[in-house]
CHARMM-style PDB file with segment names, atoms N, HN, CA, C and O in Angstrom:
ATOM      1  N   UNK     1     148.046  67.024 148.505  1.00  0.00      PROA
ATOM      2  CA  UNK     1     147.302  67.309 147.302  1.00  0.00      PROA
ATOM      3  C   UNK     1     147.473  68.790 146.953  1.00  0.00      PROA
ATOM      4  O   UNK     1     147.139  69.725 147.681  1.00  0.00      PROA
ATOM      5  N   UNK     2     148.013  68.876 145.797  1.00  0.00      PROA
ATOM      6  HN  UNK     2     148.284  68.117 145.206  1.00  0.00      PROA
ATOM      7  CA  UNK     2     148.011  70.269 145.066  1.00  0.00      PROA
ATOM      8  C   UNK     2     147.219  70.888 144.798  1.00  0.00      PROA
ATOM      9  O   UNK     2     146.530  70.095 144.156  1.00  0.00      PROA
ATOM     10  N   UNK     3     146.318  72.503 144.771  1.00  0.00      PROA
ATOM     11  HN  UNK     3     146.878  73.147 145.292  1.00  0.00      PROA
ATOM     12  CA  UNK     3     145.675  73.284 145.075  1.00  0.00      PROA
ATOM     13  C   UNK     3     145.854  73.680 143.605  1.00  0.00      PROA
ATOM     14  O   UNK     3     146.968  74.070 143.256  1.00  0.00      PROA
ATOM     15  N   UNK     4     144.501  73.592 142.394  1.00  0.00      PROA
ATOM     16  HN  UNK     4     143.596  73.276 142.677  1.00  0.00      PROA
ATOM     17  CA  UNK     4     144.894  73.792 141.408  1.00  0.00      PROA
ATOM     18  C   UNK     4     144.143  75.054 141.126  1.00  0.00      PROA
ATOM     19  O   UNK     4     142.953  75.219 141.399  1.00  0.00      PROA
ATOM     20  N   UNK     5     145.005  76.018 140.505  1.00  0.00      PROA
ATOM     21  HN  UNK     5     145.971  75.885 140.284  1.00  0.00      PROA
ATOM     22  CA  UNK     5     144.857  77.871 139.953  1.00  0.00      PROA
ATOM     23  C   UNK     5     143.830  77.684 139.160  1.00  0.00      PROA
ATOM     24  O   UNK     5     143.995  76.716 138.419  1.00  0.00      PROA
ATOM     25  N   UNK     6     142.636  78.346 139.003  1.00  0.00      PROA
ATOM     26  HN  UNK     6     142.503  79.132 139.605  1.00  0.00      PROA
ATOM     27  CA  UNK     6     141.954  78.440 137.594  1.00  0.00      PROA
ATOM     28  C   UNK     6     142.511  79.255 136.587  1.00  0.00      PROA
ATOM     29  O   UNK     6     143.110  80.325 136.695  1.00  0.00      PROA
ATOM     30  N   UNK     7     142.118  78.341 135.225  1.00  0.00      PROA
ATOM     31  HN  UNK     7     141.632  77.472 135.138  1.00  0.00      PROA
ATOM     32  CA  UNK     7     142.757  79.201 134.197  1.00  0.00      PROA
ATOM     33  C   UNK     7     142.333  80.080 133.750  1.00  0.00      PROA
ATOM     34  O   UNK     7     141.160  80.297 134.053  1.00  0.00      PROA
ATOM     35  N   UNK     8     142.886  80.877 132.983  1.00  0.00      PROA
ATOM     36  HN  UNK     8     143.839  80.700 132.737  1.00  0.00      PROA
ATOM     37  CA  UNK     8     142.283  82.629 132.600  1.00  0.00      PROA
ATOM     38  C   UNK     8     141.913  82.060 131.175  1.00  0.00      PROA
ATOM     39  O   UNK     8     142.576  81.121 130.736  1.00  0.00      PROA
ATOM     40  N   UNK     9     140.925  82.572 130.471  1.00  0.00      PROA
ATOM     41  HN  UNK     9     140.386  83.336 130.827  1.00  0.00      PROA
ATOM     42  CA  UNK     9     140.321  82.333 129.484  1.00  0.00      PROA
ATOM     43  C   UNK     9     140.874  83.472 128.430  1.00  0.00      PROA
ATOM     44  O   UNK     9     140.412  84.613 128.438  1.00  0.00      PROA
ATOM     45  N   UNK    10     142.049  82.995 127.398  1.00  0.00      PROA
ATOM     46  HN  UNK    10     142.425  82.068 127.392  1.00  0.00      PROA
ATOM     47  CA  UNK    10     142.572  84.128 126.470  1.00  0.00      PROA
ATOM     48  C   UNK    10     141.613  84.366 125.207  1.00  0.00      PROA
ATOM     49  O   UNK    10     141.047  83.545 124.486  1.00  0.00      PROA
ATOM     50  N   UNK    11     141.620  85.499 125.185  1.00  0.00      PROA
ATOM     51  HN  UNK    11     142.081  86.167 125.770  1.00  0.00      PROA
ATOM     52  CA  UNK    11     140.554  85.798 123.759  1.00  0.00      PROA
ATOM     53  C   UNK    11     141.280  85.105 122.636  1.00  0.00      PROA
ATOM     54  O   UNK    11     142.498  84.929 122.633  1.00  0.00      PROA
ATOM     55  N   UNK    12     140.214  84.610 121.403  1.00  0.00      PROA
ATOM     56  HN  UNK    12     139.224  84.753 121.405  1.00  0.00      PROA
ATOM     57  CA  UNK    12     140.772  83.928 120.090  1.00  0.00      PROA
ATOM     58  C   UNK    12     141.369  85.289 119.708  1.00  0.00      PROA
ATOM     59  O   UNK    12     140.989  86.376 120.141  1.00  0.00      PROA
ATOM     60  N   UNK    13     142.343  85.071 118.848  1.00  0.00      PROA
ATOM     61  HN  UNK    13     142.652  84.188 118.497  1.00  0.00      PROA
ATOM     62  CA  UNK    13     142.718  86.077 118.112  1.00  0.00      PROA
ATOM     63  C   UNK    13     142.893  86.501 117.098  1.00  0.00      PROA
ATOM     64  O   UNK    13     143.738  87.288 116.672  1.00  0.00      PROA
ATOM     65  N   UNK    14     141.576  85.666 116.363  1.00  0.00      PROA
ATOM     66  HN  UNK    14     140.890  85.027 116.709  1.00  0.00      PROA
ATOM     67  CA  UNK    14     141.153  85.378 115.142  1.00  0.00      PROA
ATOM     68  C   UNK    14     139.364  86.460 115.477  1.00  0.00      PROA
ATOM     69  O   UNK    14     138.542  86.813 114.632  1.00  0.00      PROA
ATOM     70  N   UNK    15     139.350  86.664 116.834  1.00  0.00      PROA
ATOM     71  HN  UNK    15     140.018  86.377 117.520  1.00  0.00      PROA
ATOM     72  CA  UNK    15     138.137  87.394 116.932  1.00  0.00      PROA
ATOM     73  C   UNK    15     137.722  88.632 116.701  1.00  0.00      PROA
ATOM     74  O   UNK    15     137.837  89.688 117.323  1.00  0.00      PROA
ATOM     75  N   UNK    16     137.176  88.300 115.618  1.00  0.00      PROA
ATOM     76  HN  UNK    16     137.082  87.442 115.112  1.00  0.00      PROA
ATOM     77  CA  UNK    16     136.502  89.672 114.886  1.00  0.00      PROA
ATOM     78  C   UNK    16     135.168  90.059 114.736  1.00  0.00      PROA
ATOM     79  O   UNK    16     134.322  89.192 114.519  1.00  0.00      PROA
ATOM     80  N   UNK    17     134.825  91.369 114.828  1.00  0.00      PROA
ATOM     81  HN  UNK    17     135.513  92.074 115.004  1.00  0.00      PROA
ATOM     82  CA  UNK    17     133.557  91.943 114.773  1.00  0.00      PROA
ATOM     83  C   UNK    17     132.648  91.672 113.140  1.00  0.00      PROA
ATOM     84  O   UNK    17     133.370  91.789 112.149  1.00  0.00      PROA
ATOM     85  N   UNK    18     131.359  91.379 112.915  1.00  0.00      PROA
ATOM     86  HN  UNK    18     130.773  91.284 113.719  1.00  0.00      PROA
ATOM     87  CA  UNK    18     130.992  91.759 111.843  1.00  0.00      PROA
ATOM     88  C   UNK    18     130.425  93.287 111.225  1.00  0.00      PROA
ATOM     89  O   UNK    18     130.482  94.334 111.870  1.00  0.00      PROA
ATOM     90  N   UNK    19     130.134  93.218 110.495  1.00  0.00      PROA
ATOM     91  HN  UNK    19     130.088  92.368 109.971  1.00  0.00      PROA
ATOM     92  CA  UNK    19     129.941  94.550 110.116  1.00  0.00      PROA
ATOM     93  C   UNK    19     128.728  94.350 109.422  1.00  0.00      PROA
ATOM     94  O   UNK    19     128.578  93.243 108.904  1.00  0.00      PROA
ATOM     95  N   UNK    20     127.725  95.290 109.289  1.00  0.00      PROA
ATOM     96  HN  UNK    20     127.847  96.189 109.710  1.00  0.00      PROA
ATOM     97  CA  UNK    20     126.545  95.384 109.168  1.00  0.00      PROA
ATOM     98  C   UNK    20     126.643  94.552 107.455  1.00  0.00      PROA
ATOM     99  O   UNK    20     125.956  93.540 107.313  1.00  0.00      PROA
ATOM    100  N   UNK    21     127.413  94.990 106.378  1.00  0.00      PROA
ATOM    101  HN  UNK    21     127.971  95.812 106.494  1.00  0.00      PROA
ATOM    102  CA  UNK    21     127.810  94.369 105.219  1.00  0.00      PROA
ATOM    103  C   UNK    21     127.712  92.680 105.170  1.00  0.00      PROA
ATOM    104  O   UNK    21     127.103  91.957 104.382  1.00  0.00      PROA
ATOM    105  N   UNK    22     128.425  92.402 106.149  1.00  0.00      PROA
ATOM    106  HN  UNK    22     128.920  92.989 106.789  1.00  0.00      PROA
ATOM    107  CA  UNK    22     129.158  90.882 106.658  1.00  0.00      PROA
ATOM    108  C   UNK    22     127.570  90.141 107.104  1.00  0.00      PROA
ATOM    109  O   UNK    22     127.536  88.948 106.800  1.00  0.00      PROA
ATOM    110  N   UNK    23     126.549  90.561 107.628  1.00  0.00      PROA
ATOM    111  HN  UNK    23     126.577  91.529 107.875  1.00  0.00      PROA
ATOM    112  CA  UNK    23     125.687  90.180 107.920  1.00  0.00      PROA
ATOM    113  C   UNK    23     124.359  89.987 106.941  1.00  0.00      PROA
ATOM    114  O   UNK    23     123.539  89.078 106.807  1.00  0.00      PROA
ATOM    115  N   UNK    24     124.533  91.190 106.368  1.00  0.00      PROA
ATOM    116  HN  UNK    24     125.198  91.929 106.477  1.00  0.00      PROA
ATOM    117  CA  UNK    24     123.224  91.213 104.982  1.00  0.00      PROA
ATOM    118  C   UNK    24     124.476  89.866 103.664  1.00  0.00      PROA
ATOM    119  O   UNK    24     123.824  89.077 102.981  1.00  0.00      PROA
ATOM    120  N   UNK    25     125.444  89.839 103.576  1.00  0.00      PROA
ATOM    121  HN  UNK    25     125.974  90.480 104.131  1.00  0.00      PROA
ATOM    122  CA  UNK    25     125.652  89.099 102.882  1.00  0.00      PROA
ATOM    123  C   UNK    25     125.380  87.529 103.446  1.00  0.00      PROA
ATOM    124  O   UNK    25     124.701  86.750 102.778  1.00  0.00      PROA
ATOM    125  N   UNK    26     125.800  87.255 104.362  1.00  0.00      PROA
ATOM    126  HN  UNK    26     126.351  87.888 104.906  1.00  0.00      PROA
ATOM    127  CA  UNK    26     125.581  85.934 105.057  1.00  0.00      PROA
ATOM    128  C   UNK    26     124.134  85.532 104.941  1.00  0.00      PROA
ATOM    129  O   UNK    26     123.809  84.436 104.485  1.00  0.00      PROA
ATOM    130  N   UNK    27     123.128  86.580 105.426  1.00  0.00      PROA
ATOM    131  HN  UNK    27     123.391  87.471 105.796  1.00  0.00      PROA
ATOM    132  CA  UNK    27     121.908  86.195 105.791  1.00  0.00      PROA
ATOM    133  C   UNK    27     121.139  86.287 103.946  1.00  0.00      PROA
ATOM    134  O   UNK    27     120.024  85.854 103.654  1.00  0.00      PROA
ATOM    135  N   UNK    28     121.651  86.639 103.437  1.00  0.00      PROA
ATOM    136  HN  UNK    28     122.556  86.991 103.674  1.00  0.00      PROA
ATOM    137  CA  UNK    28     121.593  87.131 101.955  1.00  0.00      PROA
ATOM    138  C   UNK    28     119.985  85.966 101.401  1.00  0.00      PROA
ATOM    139  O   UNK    28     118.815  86.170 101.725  1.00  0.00      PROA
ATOM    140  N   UNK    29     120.303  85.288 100.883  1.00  0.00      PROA
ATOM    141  HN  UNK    29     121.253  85.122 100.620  1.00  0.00      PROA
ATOM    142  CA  UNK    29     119.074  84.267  99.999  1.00  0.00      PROA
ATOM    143  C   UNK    29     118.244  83.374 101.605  1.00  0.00      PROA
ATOM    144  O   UNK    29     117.188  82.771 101.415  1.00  0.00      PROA
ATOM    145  N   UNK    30     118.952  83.411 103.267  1.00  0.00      PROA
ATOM    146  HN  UNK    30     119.810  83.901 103.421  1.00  0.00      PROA
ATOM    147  CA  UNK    30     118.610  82.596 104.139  1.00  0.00      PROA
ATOM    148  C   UNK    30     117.489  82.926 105.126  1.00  0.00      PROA
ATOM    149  O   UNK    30     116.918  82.179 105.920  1.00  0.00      PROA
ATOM    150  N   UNK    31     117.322  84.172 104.893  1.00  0.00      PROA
ATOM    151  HN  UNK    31     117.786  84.779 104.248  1.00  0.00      PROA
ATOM    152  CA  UNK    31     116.238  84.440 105.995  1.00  0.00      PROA
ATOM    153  C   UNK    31     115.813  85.909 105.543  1.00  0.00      PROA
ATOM    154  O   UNK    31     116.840  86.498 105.207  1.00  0.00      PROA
ATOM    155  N   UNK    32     114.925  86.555 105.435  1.00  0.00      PROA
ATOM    156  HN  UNK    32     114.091  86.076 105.708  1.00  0.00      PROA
ATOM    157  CA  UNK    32     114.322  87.486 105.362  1.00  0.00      PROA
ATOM    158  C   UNK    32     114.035  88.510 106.215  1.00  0.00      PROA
ATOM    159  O   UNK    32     112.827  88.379 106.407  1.00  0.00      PROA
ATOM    160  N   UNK    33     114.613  89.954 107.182  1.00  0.00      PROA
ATOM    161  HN  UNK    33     115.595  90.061 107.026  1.00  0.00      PROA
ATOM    162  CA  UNK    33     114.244  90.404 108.276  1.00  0.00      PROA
ATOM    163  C   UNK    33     113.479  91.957 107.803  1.00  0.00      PROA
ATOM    164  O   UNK    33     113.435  92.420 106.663  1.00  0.00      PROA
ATOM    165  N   UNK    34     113.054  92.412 108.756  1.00  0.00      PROA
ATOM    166  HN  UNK    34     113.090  92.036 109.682  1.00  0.00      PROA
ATOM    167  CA  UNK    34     112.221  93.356 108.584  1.00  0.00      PROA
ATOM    168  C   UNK    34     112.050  93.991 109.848  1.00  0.00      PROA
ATOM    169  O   UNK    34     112.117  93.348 110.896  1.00  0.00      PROA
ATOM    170  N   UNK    35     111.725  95.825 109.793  1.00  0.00      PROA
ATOM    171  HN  UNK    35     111.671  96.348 108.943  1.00  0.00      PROA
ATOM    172  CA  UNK    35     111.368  96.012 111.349  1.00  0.00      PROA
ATOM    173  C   UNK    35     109.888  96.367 111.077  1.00  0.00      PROA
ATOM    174  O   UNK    35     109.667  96.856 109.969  1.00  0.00      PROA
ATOM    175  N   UNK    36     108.856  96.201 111.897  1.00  0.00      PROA
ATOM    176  HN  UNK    36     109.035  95.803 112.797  1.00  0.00      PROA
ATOM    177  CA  UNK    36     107.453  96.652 111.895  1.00  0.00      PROA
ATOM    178  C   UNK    36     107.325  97.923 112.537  1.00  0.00      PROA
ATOM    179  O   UNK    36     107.428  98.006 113.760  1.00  0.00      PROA
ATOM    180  N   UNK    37     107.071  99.102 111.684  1.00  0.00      PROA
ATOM    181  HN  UNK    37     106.987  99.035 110.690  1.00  0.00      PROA
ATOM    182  CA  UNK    37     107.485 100.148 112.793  1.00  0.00      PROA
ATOM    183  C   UNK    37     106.112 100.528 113.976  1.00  0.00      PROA
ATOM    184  O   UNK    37     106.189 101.198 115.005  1.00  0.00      PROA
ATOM    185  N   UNK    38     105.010  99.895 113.438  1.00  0.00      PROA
ATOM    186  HN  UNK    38     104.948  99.351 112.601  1.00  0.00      PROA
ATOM    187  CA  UNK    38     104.179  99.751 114.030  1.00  0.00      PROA
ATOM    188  C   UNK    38     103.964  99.135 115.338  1.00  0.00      PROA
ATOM    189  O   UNK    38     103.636  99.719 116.371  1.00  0.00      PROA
ATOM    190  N   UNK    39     104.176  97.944 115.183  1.00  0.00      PROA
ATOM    191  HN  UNK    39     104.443  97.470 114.345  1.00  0.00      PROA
ATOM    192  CA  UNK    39     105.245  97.082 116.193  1.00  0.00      PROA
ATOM    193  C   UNK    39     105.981  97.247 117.148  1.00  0.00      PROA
ATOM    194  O   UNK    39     105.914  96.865 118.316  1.00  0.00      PROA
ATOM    195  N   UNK    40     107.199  98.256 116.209  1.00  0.00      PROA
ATOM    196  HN  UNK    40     107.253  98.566 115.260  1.00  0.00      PROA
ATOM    197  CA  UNK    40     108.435  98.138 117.177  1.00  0.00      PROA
ATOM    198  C   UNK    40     109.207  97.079 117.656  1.00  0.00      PROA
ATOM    199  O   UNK    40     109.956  96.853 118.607  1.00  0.00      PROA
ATOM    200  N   UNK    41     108.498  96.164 116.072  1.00  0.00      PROA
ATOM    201  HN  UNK    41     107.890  96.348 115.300  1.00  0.00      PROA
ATOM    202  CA  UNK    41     109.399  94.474 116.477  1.00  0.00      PROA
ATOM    203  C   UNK    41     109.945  94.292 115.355  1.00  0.00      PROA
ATOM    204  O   UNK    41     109.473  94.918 114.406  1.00  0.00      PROA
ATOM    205  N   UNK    42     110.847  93.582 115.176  1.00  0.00      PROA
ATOM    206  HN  UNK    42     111.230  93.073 115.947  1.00  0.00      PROA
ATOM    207  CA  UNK    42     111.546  92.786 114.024  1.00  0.00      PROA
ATOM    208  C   UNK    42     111.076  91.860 113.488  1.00  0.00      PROA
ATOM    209  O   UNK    42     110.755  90.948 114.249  1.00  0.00      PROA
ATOM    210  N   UNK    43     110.851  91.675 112.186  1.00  0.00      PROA
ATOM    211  HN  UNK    43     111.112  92.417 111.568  1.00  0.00      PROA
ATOM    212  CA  UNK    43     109.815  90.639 111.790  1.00  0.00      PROA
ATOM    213  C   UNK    43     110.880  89.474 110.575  1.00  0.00      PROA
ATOM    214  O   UNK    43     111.480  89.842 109.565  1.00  0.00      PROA
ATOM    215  N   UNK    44     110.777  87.794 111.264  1.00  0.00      PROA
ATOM    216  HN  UNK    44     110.289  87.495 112.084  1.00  0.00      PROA
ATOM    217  CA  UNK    44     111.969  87.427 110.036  1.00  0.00      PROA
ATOM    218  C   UNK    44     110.839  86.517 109.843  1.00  0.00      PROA
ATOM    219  O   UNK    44     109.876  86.257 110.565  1.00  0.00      PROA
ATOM    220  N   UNK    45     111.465  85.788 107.826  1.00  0.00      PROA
ATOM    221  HN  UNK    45     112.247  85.999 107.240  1.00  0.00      PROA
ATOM    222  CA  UNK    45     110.747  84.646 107.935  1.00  0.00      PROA
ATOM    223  C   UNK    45     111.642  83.746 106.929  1.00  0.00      PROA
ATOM    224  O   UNK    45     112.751  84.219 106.681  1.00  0.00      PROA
ATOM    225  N   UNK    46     111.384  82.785 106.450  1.00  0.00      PROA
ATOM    226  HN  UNK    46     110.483  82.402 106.652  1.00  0.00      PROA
ATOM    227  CA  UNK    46     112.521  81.625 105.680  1.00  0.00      PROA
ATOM    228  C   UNK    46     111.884  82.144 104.427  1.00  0.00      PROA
ATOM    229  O   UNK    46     110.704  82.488 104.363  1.00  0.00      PROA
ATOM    230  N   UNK    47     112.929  82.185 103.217  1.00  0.00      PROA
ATOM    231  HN  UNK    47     113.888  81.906 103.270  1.00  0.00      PROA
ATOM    232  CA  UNK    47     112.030  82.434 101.876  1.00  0.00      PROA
ATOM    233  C   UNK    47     112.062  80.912 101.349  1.00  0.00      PROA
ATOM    234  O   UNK    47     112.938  80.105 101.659  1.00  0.00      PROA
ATOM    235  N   UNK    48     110.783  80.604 100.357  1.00  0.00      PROA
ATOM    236  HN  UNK    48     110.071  81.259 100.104  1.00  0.00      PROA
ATOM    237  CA  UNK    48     110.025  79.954  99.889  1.00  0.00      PROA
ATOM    238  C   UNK    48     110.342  80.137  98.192  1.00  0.00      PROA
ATOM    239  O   UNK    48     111.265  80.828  97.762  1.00  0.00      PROA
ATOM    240  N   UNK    49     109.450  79.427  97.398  1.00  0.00      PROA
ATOM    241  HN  UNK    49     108.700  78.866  97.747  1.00  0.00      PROA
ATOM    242  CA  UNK    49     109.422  79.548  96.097  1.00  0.00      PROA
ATOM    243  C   UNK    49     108.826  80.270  95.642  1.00  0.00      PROA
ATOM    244  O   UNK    49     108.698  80.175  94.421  1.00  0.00      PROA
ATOM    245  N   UNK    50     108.119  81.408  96.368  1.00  0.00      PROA
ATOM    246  HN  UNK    50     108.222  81.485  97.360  1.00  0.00      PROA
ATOM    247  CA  UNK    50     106.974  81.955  95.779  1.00  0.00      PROA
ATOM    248  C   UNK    50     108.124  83.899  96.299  1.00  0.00      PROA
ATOM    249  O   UNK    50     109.007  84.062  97.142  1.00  0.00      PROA
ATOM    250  N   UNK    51     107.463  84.949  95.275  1.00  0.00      PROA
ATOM    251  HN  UNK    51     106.746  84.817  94.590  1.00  0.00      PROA
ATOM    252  CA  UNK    51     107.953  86.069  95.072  1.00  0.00      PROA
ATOM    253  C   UNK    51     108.053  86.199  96.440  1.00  0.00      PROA
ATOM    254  O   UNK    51     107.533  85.458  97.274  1.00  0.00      PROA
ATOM    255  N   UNK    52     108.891  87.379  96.684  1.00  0.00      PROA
ATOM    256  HN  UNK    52     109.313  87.981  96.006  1.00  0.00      PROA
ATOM    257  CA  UNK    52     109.208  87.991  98.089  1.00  0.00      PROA
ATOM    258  C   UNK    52     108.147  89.277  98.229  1.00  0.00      PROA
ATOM    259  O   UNK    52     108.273  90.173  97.395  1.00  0.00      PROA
ATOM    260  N   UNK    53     107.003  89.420  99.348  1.00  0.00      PROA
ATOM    261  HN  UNK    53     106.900  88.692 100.026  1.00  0.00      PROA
ATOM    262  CA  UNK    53     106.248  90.187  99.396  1.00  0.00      PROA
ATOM    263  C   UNK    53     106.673  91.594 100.120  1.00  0.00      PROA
ATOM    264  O   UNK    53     105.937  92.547 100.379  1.00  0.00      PROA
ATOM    265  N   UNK    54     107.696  91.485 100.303  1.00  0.00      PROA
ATOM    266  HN  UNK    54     108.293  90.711 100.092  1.00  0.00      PROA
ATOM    267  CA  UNK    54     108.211  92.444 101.009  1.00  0.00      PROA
ATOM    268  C   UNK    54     108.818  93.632 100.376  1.00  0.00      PROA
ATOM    269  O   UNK    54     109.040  94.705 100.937  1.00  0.00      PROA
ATOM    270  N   UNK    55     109.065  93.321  99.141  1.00  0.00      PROA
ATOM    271  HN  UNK    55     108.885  92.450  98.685  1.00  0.00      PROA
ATOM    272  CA  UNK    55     109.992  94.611  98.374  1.00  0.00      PROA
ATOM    273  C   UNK    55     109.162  95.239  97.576  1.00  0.00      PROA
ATOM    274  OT1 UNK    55     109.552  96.197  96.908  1.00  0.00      PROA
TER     275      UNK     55
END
């Protein structure tokens, strides 16, 4: 019985970083984030039909 090598895992090379741009567009109309500086937490929530209270 043959003794089988594990394989090495090659990076995609289609793998690319986003960029802070790439992210506010994606997340754009889908989720809402915020930091609380009070907090010191990040605050997200789903938008709704009703105005955005945040701006």
């Amino acid at each position: 019985m043959e003794e089988e090598k594990p394989k090495k895992h090659k990076k995609n090379w289609r793998e690319m970083y986003a960029t802070v741009e790439d992210i506010k567009a994606f997340l754009g109309g889908r989720l809402y984030l915020r930091h609380n500086v009070i907090m010191g937490r990040v605050e997200c929530r789903l938008p709704s039909n009703y105005e955005n209270p945040w701006k």
